[in-house]
N, C-alpha and C positions, 0 to 999 in steps of 0.2 A: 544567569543560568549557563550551565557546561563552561565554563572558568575553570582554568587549570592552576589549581592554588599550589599543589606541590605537583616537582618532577623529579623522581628518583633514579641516577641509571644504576643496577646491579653488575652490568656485565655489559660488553662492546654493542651485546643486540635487544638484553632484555633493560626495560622500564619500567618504574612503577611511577603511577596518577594517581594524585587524587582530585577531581571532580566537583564542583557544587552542582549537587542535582539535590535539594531538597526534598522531593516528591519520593524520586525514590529510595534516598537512605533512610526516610521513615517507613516506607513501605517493604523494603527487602527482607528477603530471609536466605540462611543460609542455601547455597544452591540454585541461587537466580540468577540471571544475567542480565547484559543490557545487550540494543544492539546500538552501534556508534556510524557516525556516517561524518568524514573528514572532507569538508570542500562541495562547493553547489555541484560536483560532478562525482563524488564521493560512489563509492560502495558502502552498502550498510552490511557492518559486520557483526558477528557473536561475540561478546568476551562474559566472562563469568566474572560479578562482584565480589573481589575477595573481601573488602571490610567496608564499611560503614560508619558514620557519625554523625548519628541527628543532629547532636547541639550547633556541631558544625557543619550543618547540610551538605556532608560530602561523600561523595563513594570512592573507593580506593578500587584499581585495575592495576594485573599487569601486564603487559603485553612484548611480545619478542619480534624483533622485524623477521619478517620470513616473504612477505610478499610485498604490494603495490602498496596496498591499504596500511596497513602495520608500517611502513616504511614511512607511510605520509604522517601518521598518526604519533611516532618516536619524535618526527621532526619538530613538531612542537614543543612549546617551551611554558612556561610560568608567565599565567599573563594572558594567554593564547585561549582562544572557544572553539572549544570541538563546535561543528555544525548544528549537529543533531546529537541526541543520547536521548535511548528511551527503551522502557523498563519501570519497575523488574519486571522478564521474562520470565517463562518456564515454570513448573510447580518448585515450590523448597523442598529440600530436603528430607524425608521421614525421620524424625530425631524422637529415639525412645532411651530408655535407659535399657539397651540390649544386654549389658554385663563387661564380657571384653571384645572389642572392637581394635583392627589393626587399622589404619588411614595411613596409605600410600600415595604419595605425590612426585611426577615423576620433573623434570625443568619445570617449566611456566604453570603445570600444573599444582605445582603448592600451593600456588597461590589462591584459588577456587578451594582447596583441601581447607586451607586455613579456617575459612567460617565455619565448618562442617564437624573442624576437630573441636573448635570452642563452643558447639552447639551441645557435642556429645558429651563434654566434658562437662558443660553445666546439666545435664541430663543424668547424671550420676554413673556414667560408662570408666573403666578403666580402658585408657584412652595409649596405646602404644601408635606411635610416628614414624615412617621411614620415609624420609626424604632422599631425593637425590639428582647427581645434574652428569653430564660429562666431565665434568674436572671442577676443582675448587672455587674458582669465579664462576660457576653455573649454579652453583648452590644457594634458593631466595631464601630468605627469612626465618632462618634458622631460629634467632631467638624468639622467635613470637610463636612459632608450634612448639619449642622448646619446652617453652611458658603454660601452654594449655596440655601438655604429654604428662603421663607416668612415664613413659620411656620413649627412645627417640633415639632410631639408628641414623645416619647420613652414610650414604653410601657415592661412590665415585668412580666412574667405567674408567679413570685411568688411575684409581688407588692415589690420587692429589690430597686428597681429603677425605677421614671416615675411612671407612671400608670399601675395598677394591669389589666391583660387582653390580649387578643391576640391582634395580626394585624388588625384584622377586627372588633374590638372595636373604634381602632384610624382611622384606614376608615370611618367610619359611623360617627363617632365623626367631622370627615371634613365636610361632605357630610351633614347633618346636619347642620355645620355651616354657611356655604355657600351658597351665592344664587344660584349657580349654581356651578356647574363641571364638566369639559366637559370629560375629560379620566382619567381613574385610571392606575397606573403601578405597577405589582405587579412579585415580582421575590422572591424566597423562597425554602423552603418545598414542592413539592407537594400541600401535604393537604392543607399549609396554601393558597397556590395560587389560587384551585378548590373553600374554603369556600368564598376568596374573589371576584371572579367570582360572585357566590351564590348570595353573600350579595348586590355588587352592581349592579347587575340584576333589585334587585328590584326599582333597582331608575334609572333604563333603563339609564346606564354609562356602556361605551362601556370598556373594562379590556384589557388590555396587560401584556401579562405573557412573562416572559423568560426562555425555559424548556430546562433544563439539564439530557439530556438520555445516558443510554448506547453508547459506536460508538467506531469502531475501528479505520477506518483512518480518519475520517472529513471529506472528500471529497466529501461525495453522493456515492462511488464507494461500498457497504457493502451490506448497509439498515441496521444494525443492530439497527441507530434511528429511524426505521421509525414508525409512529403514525396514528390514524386515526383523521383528523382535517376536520372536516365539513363532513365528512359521506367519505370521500375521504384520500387513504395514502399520506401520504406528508413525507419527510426526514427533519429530527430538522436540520441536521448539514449544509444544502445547500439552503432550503425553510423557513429556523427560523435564529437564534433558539427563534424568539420571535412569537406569532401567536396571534390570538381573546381568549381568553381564554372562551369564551361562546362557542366555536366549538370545543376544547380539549375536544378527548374523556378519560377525568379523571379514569373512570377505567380500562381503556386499560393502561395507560400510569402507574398505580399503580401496576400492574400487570406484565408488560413489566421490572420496575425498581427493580422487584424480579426474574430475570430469573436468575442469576448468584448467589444469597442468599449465598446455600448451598455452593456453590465451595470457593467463597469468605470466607466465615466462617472456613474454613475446611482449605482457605492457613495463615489465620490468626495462625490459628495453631502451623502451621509449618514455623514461621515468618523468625527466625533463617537461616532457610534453603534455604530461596528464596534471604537470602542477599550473598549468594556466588553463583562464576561462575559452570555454568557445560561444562564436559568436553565431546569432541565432538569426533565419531571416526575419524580415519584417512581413506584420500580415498582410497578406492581399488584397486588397477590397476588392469585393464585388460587384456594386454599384454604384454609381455618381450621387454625392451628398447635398442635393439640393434639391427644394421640391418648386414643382414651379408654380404653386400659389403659398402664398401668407400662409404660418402657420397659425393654425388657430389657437385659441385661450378659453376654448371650451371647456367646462367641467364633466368629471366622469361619468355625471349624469346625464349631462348632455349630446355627450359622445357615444352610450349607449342608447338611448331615446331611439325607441323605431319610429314615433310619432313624430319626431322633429322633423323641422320641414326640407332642412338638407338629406332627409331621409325619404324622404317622400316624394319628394321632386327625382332621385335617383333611381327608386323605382317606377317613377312615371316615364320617366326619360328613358326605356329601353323594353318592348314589350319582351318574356319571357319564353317566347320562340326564338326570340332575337339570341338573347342571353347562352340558351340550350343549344346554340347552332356554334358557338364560336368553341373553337376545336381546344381542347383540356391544354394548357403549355408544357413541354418539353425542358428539364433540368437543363441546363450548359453541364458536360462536364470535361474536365482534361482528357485529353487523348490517349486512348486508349495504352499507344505505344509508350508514348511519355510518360504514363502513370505508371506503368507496371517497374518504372526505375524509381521512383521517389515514394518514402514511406511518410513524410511529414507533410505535403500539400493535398490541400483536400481535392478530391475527385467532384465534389460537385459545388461549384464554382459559382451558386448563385442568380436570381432572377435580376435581369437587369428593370430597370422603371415601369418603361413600357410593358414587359413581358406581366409585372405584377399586377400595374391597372387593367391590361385586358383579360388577364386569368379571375381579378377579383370584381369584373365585370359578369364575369358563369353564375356568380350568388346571387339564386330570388329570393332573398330577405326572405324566407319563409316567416309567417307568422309563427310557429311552435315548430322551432329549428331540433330539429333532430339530432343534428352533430353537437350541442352540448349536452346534449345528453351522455355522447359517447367521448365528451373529453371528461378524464382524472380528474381533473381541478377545473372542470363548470366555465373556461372561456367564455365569456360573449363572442362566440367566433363569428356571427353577421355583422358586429357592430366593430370590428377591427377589419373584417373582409370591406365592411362599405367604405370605411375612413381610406383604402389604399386605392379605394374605385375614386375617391374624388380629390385623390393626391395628397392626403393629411395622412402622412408617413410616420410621422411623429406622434398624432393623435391615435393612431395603430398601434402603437409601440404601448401609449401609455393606456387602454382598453387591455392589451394584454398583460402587462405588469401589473395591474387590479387584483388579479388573481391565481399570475403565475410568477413565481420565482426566476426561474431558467425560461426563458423563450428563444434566446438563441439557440437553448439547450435542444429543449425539447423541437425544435424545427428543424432541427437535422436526425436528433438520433431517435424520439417517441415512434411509436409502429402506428401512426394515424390509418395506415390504411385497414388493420383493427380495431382503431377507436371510433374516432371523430366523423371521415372520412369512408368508415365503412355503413355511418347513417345518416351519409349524405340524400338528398331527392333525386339527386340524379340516377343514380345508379336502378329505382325501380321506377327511370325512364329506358333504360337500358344504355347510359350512360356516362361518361368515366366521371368519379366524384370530382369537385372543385378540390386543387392542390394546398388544402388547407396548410398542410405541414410547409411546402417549399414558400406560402405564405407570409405566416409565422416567422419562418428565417429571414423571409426579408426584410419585415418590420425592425427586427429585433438586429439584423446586420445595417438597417439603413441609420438607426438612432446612435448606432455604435459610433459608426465612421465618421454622422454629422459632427461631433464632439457636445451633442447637445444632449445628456443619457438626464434623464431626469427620475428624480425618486418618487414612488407612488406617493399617493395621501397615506399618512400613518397618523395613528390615535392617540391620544395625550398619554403620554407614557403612564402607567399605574404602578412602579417601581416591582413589580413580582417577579423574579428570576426562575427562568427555565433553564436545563441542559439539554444538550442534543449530544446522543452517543452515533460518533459518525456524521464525517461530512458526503457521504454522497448523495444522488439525486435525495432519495428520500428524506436525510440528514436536511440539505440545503433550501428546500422547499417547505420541510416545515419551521424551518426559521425563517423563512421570508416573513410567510403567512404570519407568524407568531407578532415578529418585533413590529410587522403592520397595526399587529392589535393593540401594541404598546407595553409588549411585554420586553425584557432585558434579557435577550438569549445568548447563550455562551454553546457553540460547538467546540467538542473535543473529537481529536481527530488520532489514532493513532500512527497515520504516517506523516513521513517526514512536508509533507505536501496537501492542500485540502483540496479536496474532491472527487476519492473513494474513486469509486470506477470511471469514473470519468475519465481520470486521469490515468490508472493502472489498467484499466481492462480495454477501454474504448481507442483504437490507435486514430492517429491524428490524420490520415488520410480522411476520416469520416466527422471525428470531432476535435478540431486544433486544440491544445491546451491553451492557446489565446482567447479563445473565446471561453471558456471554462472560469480562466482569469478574471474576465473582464464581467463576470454574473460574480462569481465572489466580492471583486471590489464595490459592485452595486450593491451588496448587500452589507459589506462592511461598512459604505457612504449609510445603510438606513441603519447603523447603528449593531447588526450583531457582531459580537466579540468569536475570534476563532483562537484556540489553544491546538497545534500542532503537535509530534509527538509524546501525546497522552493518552493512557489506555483504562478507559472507566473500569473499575474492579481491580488494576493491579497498579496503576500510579497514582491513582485517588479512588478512594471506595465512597458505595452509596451514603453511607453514613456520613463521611466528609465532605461531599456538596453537601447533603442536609444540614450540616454544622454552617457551612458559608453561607446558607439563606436559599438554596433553592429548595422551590417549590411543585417542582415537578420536573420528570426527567424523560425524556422521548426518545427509545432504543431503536437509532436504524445504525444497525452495525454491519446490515449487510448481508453476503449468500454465505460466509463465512468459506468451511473449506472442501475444498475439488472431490467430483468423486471419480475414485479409480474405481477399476474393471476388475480387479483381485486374478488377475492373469497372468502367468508365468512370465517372467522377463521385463514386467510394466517398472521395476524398479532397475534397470539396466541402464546405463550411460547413455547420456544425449536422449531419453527418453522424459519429456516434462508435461506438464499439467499443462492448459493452455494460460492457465492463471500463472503460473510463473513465467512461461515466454512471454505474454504480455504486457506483465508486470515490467519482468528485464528489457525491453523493448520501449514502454511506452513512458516506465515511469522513469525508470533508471538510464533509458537512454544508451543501452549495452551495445547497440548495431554501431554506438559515433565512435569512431578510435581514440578519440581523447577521452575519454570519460571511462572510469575505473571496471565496473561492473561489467565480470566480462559473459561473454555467452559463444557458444561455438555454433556456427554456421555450417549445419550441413549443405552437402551438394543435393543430395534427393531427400523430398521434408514430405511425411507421410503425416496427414491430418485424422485423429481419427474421432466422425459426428460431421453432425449438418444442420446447425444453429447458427447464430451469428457470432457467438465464439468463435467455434471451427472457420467459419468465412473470415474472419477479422486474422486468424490466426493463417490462413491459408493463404490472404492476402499478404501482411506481411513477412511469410516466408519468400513466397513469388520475388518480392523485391526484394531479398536479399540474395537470393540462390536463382530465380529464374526458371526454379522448376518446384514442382509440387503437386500431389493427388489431395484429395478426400476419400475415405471410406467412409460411408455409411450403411447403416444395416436396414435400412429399408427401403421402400420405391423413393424417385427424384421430388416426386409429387409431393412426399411426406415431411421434407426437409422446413425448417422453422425458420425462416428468413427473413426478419423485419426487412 
């Protein structure tokens, strides 16, 4: 997959690829794109699919060096795998048989024109072409619009080749000829696509453009495309990327495609340096990997058992005044001063042994424990609290993999003090609850680090295949739960990475992507399959799982996309979603100078809310700029803060 079977050069900066991407030269249409990502330090970019070949699972691209990316992405050869590719993007094209239709392609943009004119052409449109480039080596694929045109101008800003003039020289040139015309298609430059709007305004001919904006993941899930179309924001990459080109707000959109200039110029620089890996620290452990008794060979039924007698000897051994007096423990975390420079070590650093056995000493084994009541997924949380009171660390770990997927997950980033922990007994002692959550971490951190990670009990496989749309928490947990049952589950993931918010929204000061990692590999050890960038409905549709054998299909795709405030200036420079800063930040890694994706750091970073986005998002500004507010629009009290 993404093999570079052919590389064509046109010209000194433009290329043309074609691709094996199977998935999507069956699924494309004219009008879609992919986005590509060159290198584990890569930017994912837009390009528009100019052609297609199912027989030979390939998609053709052209692309011209103009930046970082495009520059890394020319450098490849036949032979060579793009990283990632993944697609198609964006709605296709509207293809009717309009009557006469002019299709304007201004350099690189012919390429994206070309599916479009052969759409229309088999649509029964009388199909006129004007292409064009700066000079005669700028001019792509003459004969193949050639091929699908009634007629077909080239035009040439220095008169090289064809006629001396722009695009909208050979526009007018039709539009004039013609009795009539019903639609123009115009895909380019910016500028050239705004003047062709312009021009055929005046001859009330309705324009369709095809805009290629900034975007991170393509999805909608960012905004970092997003534009003002008809007085209203609209997303290129979900709502386009083709729109009315008389409703393009042209200077938004001129404006918008210079937010990143400087950063981009400045990595061009340092080209050299963005084409080697960077190296990553190693994780920290938290606590020493040894327990100081035998570990035990109990089964899971045994390890839950209130009535066993290591359970009952535990609570004889400590009356529950005893228990209620010993003072709730205190997180370790880095210093204050130290944290507020580092965006990748976690701030809270872990219970050490001792700190866990006297904390999981607070637990009176209640008979009808209230706190599972208040966990999501039903923990036996007395029966993993007792195993850490009598040193079986290990036995802890494997009580809570029974029934959770992610437990390192969930023990640092679940809101326990809402769930589990807010039906704790203590608390209507007047009380602070036992630290179930910083519990949980430990367990799930001490199995980590022994090297000793072992797999739940799973059930004889019954060969019935599931999907999971989306790896994150929800995506990931119910394939734990599933492939437990002995089912064959397959997640598809549409980014380039698995684990949805995990990894894109949550920064690593809170939840490393080591440990993120390290719950995926456990889950890949119990057998489910993950497929990376795949996007259920537009790289494989429902009906093609059903055709491979699955039998059921489970949509966690997510919160999907940002909402804005519909307030004057929200689409202004340097102004982003929090989903996009954190994305650029957390997934793409935009703050490391060696790595492509760029992001501009302001000096004063105004956050606006008071969830743990906004926090997450407030935090790492602070570490990059050293300064930063919150607004929010209501009292401090009201603020949502796991």
């Amino acid at each position: 997959m993404n093999k570079i079977v052919l590389k064509k050069q046109f010209s000194e900066e433009v290329y043309l690829f074609e691709i094996e991407a199977p998935l999507i030269a069956k699924s494309r249409k004219a009008g879609n794109f992919i986005i590509v990502r060159v290198g584990e330090n890569g930017e994912r970019v837009p390009l528009t699919i100019a052609d297609a070949d199912i027989e030979r699972g390939t998609i053709t691209i052209v692309v011209q060096k103009v930046g970082l990316s495009s520059t890394k992405l020319c450098s490849l050869n036949e032979g060579d795998y793009i990283t990632d590719v993944v697609g198609p993007l964006g709605n296709p094209t509207h293809i009717e048989n309009f009557g006469t239709v002019v299709c304007a392609g201004g350099g690189v943009g012919v390429a994206p024109m070309l599916p479009i004119i052969r759409a229309l052409k088999a649509a029964g449109n009388r199909v006129l072409s004007v292409i064009a480039g700066r000079s005669k080596d700028l001019v792509i694929l003459e004969d193949e619009v050639r091929q699908s045109s009634d007629e077909l101008i080239i035009m040439t800003d220095d008169g090289s080749y064809g006629e001396k003039g722009v695009v909208t020289v050979g526009i007018e040139k039709f539009i004039n000829q013609e009795e009539h015309v019903d639609k123009v298609f115009a895909i380019g430059p910016p500028i050239m696509m705004k003047f062709s709007c312009l021009m055929a305004q005046k001859y009330n001919i309705p324009v369709e453009v095809s805009l290629n904006t900034i975007m991170v993941d393509g999805t909608g899930m960012c905004g970092a495309c997003r534009l003002s179309i008809g007085g209203k924001t609209k997303f290129v990459c979900i709502d386009g990327p083709e729109f009315d080109g008389a409703l393009v707000d042209w200077d938004e959109m001129f404006k918008r495609m210079g937010t990143f200039r400087d950063a981009e110029r400045e990595e061009m620089e340092h080209y050299e340096e963005h084409l080697c890996g960077i190296e990553r620290k190693e994780e920290t452990k938290g606590c020493a990997t040894c327990m100081d008794v035998e570990p035990t060979n109990e089964t899971i039924e045994q390890l839950t058992d209130r009535d066993a007698e290591w359970r009952k000897e535990l609570r004889a051994a400590m009356k529950p005044a005893e228990r209620k007096a010993i003072e709730r423990v205190q997180m370790p975390e880095l210093d204050p001063v130290y944290r507020a420079t580092t965006r990748t070590e976690e701030v809270n650093k872990g219970l050490t042994k001792e700190m866990a056995v006297r904390e999981a000493h607070r637990c009176l084994d209640c008979g009808k424990p209230a706190c599972v009541e208040g966990c999501p997924v039903n923990i036996n949380i007395p029966s993993f609290i007792k195993n850490i009171e009598r040193g079986q660390f290990l036995a802890a770990a494997k009580v809570l993999k029974n029934t959770s997927a992610l437990p390192a997950v969930c023990g640092r980033v679940c809101p326990q003090e809402k769930q589990c922990e807010s039906k704790c007994i203590h608390l209507k002692m007047n009380e602070p609850a036992v630290a179930i959550g910083y519990l949980e971490r430990f367990a799930a951190d001490f199995e980590r680090e022994s090297g000793n990670i072992a797999i739940p009990d799973m059930a004889p496989k019954n060969g019935i295949k599931v999907a999971v749309v989306g790896s994150g928490p929800s995506g990931l947990s119910f394939a734990g739960d599933m492939v437990k049952k002995g089912y064959e589950v397959h997640v598809f993931e549409a980014l380039h990475e698995i684990g949805g918010v995990l990894k894109y929204g949550i920064p690593e000061f809170r939840l490393p992507n080591a440990i993120v990692d390290v719950e995926i590999e456990n889950l890949q050890k119990m057998g489910v399959k993950f497929v990376a960038d795949c996007i259920v409905g537009k790289t494989i549709g429902v009906k093609e799982l059903e055709k491979q054998g699955f039998k059921g299909i489970f949509v966690a795709s997510g919160a999907g996309l940002p909402n804005f405030m519909n307030i004057p200036g929200e689409n202004a420079l340097n102004i982003m979603s929090s989903n996009e800063y954190l994305t650029r930040v957390n997934l793409m890694d935009a703050a490391n100078p060696h790595t492509d994706t760029p992001i501009n750091l302001g000096k004063n970073v105004v956050v606006v809310g008071g969830g743990n986005t906004a926090m997450d998002s407030c935090r790492t500004a602070h570490c990059h700029t050293g300064t930063d507010s919150c607004t929010y629009a209501r009292a401090h009290q009201c603020m949502v803060i796991a």
